[in-house]
Biotite code that builds the C-alpha atoms (Angstrom):
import biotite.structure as struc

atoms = struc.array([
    struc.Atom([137.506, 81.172, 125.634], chain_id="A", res_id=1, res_name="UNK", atom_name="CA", element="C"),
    struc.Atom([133.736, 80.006, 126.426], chain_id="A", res_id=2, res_name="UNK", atom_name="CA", element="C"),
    struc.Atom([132.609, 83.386, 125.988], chain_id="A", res_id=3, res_name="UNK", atom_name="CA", element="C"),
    struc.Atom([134.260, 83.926, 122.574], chain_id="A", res_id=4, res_name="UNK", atom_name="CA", element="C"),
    struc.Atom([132.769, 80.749, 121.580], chain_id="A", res_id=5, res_name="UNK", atom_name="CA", element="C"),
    struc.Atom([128.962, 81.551, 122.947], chain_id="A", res_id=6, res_name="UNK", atom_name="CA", element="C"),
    struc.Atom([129.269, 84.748, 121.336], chain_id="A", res_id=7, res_name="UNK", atom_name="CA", element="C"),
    struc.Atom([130.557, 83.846, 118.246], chain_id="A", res_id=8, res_name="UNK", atom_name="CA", element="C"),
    struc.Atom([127.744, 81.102, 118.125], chain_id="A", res_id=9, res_name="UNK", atom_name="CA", element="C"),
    struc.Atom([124.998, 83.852, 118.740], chain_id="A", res_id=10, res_name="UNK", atom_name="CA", element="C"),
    struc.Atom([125.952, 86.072, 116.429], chain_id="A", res_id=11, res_name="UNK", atom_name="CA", element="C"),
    struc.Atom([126.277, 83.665, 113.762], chain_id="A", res_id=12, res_name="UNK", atom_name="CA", element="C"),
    struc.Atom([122.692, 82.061, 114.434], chain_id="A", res_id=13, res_name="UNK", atom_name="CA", element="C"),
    struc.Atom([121.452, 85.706, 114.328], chain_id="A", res_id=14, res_name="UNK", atom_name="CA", element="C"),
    struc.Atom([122.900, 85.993, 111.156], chain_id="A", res_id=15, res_name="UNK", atom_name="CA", element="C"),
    struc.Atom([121.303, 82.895, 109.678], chain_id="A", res_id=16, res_name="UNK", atom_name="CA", element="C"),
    struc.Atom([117.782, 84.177, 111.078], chain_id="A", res_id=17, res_name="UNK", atom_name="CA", element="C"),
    struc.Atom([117.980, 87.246, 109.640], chain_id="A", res_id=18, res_name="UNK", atom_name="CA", element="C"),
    struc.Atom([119.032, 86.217, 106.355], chain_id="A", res_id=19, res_name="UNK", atom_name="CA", element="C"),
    struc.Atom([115.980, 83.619, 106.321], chain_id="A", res_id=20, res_name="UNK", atom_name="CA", element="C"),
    struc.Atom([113.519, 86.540, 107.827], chain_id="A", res_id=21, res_name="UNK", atom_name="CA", element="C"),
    struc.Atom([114.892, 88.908, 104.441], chain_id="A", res_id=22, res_name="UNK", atom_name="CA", element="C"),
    struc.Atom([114.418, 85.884, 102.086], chain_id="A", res_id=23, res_name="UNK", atom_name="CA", element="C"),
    struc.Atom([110.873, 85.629, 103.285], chain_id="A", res_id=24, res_name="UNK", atom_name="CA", element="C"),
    struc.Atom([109.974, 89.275, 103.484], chain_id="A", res_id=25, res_name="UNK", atom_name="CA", element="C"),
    struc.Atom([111.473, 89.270, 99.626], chain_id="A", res_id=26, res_name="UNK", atom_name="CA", element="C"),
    struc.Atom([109.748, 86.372, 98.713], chain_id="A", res_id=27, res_name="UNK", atom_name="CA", element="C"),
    struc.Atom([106.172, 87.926, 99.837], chain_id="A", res_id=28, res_name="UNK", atom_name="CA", element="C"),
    struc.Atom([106.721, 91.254, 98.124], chain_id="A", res_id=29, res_name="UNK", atom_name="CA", element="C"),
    struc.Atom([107.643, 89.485, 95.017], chain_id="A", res_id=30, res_name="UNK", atom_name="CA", element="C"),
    struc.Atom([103.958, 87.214, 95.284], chain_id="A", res_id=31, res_name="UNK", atom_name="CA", element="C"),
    struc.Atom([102.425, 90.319, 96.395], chain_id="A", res_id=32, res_name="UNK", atom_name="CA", element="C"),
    struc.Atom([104.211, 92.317, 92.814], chain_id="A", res_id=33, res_name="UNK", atom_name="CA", element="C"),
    struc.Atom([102.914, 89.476, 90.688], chain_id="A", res_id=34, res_name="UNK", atom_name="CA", element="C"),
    struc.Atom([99.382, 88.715, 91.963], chain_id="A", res_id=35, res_name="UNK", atom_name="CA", element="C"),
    struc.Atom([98.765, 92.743, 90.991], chain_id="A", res_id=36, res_name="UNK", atom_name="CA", element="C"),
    struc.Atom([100.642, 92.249, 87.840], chain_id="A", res_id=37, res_name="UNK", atom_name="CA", element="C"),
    struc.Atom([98.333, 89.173, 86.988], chain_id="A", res_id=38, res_name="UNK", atom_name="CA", element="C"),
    struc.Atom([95.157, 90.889, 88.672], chain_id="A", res_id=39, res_name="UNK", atom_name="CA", element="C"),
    struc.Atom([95.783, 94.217, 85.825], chain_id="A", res_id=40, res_name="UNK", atom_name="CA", element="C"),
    struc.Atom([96.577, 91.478, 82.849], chain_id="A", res_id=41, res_name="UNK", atom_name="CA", element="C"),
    struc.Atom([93.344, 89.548, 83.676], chain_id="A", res_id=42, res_name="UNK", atom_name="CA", element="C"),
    struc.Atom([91.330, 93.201, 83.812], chain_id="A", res_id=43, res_name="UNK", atom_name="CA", element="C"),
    struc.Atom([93.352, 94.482, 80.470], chain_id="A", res_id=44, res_name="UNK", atom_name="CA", element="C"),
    struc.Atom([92.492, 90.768, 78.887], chain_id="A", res_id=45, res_name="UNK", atom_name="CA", element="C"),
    struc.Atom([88.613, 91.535, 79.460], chain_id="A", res_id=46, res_name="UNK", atom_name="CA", element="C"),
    struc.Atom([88.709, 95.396, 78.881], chain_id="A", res_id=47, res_name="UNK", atom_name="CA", element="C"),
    struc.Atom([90.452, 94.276, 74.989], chain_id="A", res_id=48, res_name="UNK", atom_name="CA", element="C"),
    struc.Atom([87.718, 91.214, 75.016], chain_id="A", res_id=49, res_name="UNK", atom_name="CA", element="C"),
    struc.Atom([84.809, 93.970, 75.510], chain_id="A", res_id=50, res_name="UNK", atom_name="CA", element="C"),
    struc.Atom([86.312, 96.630, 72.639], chain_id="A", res_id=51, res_name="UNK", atom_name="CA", element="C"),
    struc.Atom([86.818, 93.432, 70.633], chain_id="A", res_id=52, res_name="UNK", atom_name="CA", element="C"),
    struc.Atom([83.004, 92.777, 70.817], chain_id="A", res_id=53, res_name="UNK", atom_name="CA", element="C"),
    struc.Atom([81.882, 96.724, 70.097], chain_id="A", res_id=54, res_name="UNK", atom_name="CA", element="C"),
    struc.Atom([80.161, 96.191, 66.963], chain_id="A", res_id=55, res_name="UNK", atom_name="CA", element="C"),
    struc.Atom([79.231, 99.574, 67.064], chain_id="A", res_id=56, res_name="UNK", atom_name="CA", element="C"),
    struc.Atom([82.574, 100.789, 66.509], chain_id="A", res_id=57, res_name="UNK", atom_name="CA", element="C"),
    struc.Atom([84.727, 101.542, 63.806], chain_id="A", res_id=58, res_name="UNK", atom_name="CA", element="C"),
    struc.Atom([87.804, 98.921, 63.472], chain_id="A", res_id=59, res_name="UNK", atom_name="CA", element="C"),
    struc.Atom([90.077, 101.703, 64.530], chain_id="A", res_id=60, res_name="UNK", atom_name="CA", element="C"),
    struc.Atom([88.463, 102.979, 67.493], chain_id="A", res_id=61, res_name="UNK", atom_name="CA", element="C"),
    struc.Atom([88.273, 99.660, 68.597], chain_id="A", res_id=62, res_name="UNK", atom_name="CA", element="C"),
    struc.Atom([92.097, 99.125, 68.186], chain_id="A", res_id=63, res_name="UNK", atom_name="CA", element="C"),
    struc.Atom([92.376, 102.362, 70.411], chain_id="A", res_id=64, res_name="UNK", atom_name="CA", element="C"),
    struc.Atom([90.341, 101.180, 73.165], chain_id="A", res_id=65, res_name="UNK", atom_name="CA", element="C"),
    struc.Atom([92.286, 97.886, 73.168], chain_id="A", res_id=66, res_name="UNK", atom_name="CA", element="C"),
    struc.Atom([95.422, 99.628, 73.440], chain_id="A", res_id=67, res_name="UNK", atom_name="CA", element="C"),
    struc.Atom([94.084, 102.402, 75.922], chain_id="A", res_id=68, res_name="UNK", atom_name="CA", element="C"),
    struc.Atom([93.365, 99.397, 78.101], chain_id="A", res_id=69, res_name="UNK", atom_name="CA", element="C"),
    struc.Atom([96.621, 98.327, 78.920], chain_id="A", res_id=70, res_name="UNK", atom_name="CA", element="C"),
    struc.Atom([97.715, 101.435, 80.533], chain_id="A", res_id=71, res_name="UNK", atom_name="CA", element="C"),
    struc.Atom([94.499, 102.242, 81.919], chain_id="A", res_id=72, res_name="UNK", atom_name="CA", element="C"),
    struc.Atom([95.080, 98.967, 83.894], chain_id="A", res_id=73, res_name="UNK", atom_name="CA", element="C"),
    struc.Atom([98.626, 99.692, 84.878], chain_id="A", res_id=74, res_name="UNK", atom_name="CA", element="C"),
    struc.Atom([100.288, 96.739, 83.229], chain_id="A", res_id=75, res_name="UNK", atom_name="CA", element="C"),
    struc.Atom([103.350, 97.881, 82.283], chain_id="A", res_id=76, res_name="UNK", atom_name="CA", element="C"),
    struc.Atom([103.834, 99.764, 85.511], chain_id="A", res_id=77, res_name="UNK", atom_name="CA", element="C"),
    struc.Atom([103.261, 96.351, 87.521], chain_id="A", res_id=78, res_name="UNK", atom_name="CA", element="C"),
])
């Protein structure tokens, strides 16, 4: 009956420390997701600020850079 009851014991604190271990991993994939999200919205934000300030451009080509931007950053793909 010991046995059983080590056994059972072992397996179920194995359990809880894997469960914590995959909440962890998750957790760090989904900081690691949304720092490059973040890092491609802060480069889109300045790409659209520098088309913004082309004076030298028509008001339509500058509306196509700004868009361009986006998905030369990769922010809807992050």
């Amino acid at each position: 009956m010991g046995a059983v009851i080590g056994v059972g014991s072992t397996l179920v604190t194995d359990r809880v420390s894997w469960r914590r271990d995959t909440r962890e991993r998750d957790r760090e994939t989904l900081r690691t997701a949304a720092a490059q999200f973040l890092e491609a919205l802060t480069e889109a934000g300045d790409a659209i600020s520098d088309a913004s300030r082309s004076e030298h451009l028509s008001v339509e080509e500058r509306a196509r850079l700004a868009r361009a931007s986006t998905s030369a950053q990769g922010v809807h793909a992050k």
